[in-house]
VEXVEX-946632 format. One record per residue (C-alpha): x, y, z. Coordinates in nm, 2 decimals, always signed. Layout:
N
+--------+--------+--------+
:   east :  north :     up :
+--------+--------+--------+
:      X :      Y :      Z :
...
+--------+--------+--------+
This chain:
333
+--------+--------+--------+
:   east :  north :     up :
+--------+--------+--------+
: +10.56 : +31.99 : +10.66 :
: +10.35 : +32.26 : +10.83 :
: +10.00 : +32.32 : +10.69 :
:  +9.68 : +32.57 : +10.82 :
:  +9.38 : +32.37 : +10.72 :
:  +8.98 : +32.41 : +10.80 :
:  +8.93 : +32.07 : +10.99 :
:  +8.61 : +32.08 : +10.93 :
:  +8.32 : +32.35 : +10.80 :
:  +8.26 : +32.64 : +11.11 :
:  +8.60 : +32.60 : +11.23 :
:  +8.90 : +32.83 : +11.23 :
:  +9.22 : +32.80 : +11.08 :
:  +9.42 : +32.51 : +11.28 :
:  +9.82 : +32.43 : +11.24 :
:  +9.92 : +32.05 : +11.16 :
: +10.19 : +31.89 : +11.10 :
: +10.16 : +31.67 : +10.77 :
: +10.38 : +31.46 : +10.55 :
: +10.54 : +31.61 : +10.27 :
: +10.24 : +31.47 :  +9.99 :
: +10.32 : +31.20 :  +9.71 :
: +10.34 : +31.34 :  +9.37 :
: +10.11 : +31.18 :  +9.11 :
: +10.20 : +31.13 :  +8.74 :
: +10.17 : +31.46 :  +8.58 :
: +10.17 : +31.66 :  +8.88 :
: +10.44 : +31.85 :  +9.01 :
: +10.53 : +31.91 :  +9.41 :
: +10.57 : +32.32 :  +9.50 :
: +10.80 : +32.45 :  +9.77 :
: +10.55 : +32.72 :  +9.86 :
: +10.74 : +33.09 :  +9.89 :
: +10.44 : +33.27 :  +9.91 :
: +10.05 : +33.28 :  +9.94 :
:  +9.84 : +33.58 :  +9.92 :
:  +9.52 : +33.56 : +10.11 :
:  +9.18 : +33.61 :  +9.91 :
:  +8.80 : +33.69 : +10.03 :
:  +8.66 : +33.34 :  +9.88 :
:  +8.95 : +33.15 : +10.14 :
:  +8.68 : +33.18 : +10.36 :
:  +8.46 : +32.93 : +10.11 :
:  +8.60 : +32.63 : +10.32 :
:  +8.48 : +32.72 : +10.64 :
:  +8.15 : +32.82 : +10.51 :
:  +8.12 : +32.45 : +10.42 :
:  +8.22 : +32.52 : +10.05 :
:  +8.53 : +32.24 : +10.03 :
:  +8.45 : +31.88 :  +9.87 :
:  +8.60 : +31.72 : +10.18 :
:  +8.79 : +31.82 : +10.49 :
:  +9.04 : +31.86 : +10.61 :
:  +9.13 : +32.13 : +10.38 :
:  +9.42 : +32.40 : +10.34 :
:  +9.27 : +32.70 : +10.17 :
:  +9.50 : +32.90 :  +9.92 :
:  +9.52 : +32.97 :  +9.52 :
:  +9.72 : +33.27 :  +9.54 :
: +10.03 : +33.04 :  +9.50 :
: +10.41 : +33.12 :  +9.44 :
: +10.72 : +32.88 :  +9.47 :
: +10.97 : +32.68 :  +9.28 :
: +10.90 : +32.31 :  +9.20 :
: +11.08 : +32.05 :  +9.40 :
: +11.01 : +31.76 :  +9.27 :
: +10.85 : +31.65 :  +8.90 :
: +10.56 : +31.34 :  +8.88 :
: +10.61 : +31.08 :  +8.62 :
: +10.58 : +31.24 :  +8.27 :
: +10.62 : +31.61 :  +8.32 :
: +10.83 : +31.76 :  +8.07 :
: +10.75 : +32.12 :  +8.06 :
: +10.89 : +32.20 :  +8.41 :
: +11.21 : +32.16 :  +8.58 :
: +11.34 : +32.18 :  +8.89 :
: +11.40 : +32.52 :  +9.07 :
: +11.19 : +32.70 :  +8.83 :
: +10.97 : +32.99 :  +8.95 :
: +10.61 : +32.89 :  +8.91 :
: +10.25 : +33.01 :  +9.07 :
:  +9.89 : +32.85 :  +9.13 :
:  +9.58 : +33.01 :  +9.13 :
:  +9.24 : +32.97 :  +9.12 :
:  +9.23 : +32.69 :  +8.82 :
:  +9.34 : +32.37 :  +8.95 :
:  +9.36 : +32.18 :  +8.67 :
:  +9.11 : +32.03 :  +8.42 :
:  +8.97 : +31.69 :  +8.27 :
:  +9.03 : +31.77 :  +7.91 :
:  +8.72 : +31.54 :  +7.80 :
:  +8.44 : +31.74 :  +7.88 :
:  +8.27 : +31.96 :  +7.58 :
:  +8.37 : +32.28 :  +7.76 :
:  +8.72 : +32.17 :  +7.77 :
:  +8.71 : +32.05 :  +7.37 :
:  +8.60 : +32.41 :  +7.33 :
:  +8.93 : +32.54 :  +7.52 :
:  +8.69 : +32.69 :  +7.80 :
:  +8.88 : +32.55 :  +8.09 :
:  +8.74 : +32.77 :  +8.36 :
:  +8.40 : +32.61 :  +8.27 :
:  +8.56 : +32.25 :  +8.36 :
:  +8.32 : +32.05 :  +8.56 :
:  +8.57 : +31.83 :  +8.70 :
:  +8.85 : +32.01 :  +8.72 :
:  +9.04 : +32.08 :  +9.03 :
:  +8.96 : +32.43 :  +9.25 :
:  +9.25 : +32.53 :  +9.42 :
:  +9.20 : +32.54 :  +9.82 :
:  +8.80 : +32.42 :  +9.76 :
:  +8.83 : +32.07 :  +9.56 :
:  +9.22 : +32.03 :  +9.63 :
:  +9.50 : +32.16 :  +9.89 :
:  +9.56 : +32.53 :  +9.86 :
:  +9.93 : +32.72 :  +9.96 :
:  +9.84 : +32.75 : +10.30 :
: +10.13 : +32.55 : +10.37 :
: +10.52 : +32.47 : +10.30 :
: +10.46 : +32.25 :  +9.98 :
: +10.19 : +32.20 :  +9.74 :
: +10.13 : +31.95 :  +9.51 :
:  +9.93 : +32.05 :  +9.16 :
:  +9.86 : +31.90 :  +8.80 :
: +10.14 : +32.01 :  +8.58 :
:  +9.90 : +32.23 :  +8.35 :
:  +9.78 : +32.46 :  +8.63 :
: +10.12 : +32.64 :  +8.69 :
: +10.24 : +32.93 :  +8.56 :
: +10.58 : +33.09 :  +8.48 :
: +10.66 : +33.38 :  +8.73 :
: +10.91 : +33.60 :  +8.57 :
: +11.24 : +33.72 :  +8.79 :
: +11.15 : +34.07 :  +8.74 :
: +10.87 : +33.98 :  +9.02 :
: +10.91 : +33.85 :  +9.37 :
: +10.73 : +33.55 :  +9.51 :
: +10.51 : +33.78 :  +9.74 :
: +10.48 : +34.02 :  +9.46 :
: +10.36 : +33.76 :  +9.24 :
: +10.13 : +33.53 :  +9.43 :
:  +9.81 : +33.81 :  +9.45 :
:  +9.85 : +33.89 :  +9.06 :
:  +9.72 : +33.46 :  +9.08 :
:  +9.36 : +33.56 :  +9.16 :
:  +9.33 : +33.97 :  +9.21 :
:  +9.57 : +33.99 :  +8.93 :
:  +9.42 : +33.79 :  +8.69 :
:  +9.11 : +33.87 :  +8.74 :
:  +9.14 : +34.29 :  +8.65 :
:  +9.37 : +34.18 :  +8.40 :
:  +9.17 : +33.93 :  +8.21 :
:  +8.82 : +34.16 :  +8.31 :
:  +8.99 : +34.44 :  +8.09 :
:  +9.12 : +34.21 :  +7.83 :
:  +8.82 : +34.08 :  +7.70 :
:  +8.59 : +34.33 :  +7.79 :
:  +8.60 : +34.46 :  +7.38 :
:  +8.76 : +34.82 :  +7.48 :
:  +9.05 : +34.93 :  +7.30 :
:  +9.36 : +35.16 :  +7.35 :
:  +9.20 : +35.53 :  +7.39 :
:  +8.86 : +35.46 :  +7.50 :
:  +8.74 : +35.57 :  +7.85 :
:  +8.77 : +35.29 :  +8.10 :
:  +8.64 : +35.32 :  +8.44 :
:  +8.71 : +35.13 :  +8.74 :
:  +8.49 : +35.16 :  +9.05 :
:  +8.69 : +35.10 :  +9.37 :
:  +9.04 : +35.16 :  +9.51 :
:  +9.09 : +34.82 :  +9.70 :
:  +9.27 : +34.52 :  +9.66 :
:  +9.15 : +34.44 :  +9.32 :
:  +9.10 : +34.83 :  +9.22 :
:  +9.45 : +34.94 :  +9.27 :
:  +9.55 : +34.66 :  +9.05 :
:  +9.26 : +34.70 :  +8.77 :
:  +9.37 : +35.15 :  +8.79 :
:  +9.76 : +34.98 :  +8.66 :
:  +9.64 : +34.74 :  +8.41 :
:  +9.38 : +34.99 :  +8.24 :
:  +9.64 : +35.26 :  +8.24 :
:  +9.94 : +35.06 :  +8.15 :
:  +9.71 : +34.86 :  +7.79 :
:  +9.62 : +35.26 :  +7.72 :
:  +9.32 : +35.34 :  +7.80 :
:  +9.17 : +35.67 :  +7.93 :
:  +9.13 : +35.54 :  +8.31 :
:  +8.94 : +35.68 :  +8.50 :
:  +8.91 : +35.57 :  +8.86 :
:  +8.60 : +35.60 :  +9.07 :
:  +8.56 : +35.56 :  +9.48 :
:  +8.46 : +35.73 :  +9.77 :
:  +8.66 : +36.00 :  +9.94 :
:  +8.80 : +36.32 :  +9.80 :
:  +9.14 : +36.21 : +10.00 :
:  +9.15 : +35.89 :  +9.75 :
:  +9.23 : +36.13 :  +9.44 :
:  +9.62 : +36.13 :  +9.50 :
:  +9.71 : +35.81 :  +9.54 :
:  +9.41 : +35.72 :  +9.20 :
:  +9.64 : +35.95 :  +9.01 :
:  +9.98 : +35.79 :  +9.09 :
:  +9.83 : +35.44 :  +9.03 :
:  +9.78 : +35.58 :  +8.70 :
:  +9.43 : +35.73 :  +8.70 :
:  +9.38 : +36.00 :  +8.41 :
:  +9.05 : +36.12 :  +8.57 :
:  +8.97 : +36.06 :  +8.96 :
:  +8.53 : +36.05 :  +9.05 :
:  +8.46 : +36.09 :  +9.42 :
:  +8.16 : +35.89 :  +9.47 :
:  +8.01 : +36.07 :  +9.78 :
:  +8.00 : +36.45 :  +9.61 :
:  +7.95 : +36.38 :  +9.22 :
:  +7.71 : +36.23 :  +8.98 :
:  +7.91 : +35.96 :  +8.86 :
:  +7.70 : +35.84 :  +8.54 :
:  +7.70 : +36.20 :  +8.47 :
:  +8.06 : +36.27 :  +8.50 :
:  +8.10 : +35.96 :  +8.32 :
:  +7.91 : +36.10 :  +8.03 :
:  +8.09 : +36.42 :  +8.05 :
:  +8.40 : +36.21 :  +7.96 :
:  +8.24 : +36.12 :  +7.67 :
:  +8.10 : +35.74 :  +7.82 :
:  +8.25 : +35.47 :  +7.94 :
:  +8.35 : +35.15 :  +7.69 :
:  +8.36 : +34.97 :  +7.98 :
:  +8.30 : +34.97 :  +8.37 :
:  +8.51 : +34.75 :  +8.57 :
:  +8.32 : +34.72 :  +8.92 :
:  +8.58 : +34.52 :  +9.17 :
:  +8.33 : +34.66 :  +9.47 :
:  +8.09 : +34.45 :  +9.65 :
:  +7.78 : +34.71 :  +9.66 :
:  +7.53 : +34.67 :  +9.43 :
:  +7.39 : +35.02 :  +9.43 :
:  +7.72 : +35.16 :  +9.33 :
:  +7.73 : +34.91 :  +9.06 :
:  +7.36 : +35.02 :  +8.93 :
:  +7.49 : +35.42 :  +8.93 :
:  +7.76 : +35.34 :  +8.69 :
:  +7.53 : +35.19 :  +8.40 :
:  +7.37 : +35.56 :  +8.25 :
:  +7.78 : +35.66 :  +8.23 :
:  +7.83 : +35.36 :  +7.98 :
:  +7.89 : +35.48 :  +7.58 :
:  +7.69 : +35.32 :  +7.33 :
:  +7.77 : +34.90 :  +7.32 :
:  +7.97 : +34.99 :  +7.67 :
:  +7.97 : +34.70 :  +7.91 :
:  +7.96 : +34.70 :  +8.31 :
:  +8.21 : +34.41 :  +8.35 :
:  +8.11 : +34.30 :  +8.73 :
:  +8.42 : +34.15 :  +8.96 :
:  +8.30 : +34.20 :  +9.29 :
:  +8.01 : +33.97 :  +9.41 :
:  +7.76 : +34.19 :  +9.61 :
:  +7.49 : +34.04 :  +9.85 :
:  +7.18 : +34.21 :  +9.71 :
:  +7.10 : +34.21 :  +9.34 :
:  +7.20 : +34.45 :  +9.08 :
:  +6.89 : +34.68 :  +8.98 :
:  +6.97 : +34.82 :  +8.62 :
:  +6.73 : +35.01 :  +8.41 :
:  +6.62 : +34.83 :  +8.09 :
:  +6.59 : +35.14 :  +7.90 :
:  +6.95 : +35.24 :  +7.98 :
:  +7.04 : +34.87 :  +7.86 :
:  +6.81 : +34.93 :  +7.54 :
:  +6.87 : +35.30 :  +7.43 :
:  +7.25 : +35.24 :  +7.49 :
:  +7.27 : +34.88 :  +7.34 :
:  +7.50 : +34.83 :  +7.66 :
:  +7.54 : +34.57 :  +7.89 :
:  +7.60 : +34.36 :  +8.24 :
:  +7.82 : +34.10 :  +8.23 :
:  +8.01 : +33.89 :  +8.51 :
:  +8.40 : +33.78 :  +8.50 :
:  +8.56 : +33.49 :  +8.70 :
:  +8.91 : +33.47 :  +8.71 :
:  +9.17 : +33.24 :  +8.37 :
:  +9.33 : +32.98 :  +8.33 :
:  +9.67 : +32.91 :  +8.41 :
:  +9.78 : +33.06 :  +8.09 :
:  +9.60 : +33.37 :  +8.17 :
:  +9.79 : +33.37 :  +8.50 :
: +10.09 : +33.35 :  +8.32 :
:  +9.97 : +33.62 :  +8.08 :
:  +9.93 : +33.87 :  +8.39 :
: +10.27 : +33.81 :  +8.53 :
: +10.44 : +33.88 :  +8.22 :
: +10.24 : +34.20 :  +8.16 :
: +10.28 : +34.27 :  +8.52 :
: +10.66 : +34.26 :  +8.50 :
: +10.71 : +34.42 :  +8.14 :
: +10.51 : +34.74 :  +8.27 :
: +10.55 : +34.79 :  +8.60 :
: +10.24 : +34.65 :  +8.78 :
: +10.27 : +34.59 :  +9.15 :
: +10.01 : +34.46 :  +9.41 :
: +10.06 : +34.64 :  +9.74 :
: +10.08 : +34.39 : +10.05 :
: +10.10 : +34.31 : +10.40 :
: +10.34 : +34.01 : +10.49 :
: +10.27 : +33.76 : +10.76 :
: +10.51 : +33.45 : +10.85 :
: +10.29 : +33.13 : +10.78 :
: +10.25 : +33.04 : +11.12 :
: +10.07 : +33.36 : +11.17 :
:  +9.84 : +33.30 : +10.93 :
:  +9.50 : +33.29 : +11.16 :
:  +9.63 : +33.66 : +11.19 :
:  +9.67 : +33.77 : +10.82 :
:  +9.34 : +33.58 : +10.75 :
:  +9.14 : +33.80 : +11.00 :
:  +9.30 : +34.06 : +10.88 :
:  +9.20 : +34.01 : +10.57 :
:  +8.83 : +33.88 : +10.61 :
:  +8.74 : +34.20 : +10.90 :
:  +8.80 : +34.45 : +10.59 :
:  +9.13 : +34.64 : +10.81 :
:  +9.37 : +34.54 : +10.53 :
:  +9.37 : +34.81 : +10.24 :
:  +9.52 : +34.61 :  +9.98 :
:  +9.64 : +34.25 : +10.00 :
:  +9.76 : +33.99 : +10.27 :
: +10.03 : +33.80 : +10.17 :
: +10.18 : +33.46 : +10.40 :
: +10.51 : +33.39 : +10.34 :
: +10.75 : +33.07 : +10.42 :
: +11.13 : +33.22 : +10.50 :
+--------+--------+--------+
């Protein structure tokens, strides 16, 4: 099979030609359809991976080829993603407490085991997901990481149908955090730089539209009445900061994006507001499956850019320089 792996940390992306991998008992072998192409892919280079060589990738889509010894709750054919969550032990005290993403053992897709950088994957039979008909493999493989994330963000972030729900940036988690908010109900309102970015806010589903450059945006948030919640999917920590005077009372900044610099947040606006900074990583593979089922039942769609897989090196600098607005998906034809 054909694979793009990091040989080693500081190198670029490099084609080989491997052997389709054993299956393990319990694990299941992926015919890889498609695999979007995240920010963190760039963690194995950076010397991030537990060993090398390693093929980056957990925005995964495919069928399942072939079952390991004891799997029972897959077949062959069926549609199934990866993402981020790898697997997990199931002995440690986070995973008695159902907090899988916590795992200290458990398997990282693309850091601690083989991404979908490739033609076939092979993964522990509890970190796939369902992928419903109503989506394609390229449609569904970013809703495995940039999907999940917005979607679980907003999920347990404590607002409810109604309340005002801001989300700070357009980009390729934005324009999928603007559809969930506005698709579970709430008053969305979306918030980025650029007068020009209104329009296309508004058909994502955006009740209210804040341009960044020209407009007080705690104020404007306040003016709505406060945000429950802020969902920052930006990487700048100043435009994070702006945002936390807008919250309501008990509203919560629910940070995505993972800026350089430190957030700088008034402690009187924490206090007098009883509000609050809090971080998100991604779900479980039952959270992935969640988000593909919402996706398809309300009309959530990532917008892409396809590359074959043997143009990968492309789709990844593509991806990495900033150029793409959205998402970069590889596909295997």
């Amino acid at each position: 099979m054909k694979a793009i792996q990091f040989t080693a940390p500081g190198t670029s992306l490099a084609t080989v030609e491997l052997s389709v991998p054993e299956v393990p008992r319990g694990h299941v072998l992926i015919k890889v359809a498609a695999n979007g192409i995240c920010h963190s892919d760039s963690m194995p280079a950076a010397g991030f991976a537990s060993s090398y060589p390693r093929t980056p990738g957990h925005e995964v889509a495919g069928t399942v080829a072939t079952l390991g010894e004891g799997v029972t709750q897959w077949t062959e054919g069926q549609r199934v993603g990866v993402g981020w969550f790898g697997g997990a032990c199931f002995e440690c005290d986070p995973c008695r407490r159902g907090d899988f993403v916590s795992c200290q053992t458990g398997k990282i897709t693309g850091l601690t085991s083989d991404g979908g950088y490739a033609e076939y994957l092979v993964a522990p039979a509890e970190a796939l997901a369902a992928i419903p008909d109503a989506l394609s493999f390229a449609e569904a493989a970013p809703l495995m990481c940039a999907g999940v994330t917005t979607f679980n963000g907003l999920r347990h972030s404590g607002a409810r149908p109604g309340d005002v729900v801001a989300v700070l940036g357009l980009g390729g988690l934005g324009h999928l955090g603007v559809q969930f908010a506005a698709k579970m109900g709430f008053e969305t309102v979306a918030i980025a730089r650029g007068a020009e970015k209104e329009t296309f806010a508004k058909e994502l589903g955006a009740h209210h539209y804040i341009d960044s450059t020209i407009t007080d945006v705690a104020a404007e948030l306040k003016r709505l009445g406060g945000a429950s919640v802020v969902l920052a999917t930006v990487t700048d920590a100043p435009s994070m900061s702006a945002t936390v005077p807008g919250l309501a009372a008990r509203g919560r900044l629910v940070v995505l994006g993972v800026p350089h610099e430190p957030l700088s947040v008034s402690a009187a606006d924490l206090v007098m507001g009883s509000s609050a900074v809090a971080g998100h990583a991604s779900g479980t593979a039952k959270d992935s499956e969640d988000t593909l089922r919402f996706a398809a039942l309300t009309g959530v769609r990532p917008m892409i850019e396809t590359y074959p897989l043997e143009n990968a090196a492309e789709g990844f600098d593509r991806m990495m320089s900033g150029k793409a607005r959205f998402r970069v998906v590889l596909t295997n034809d």
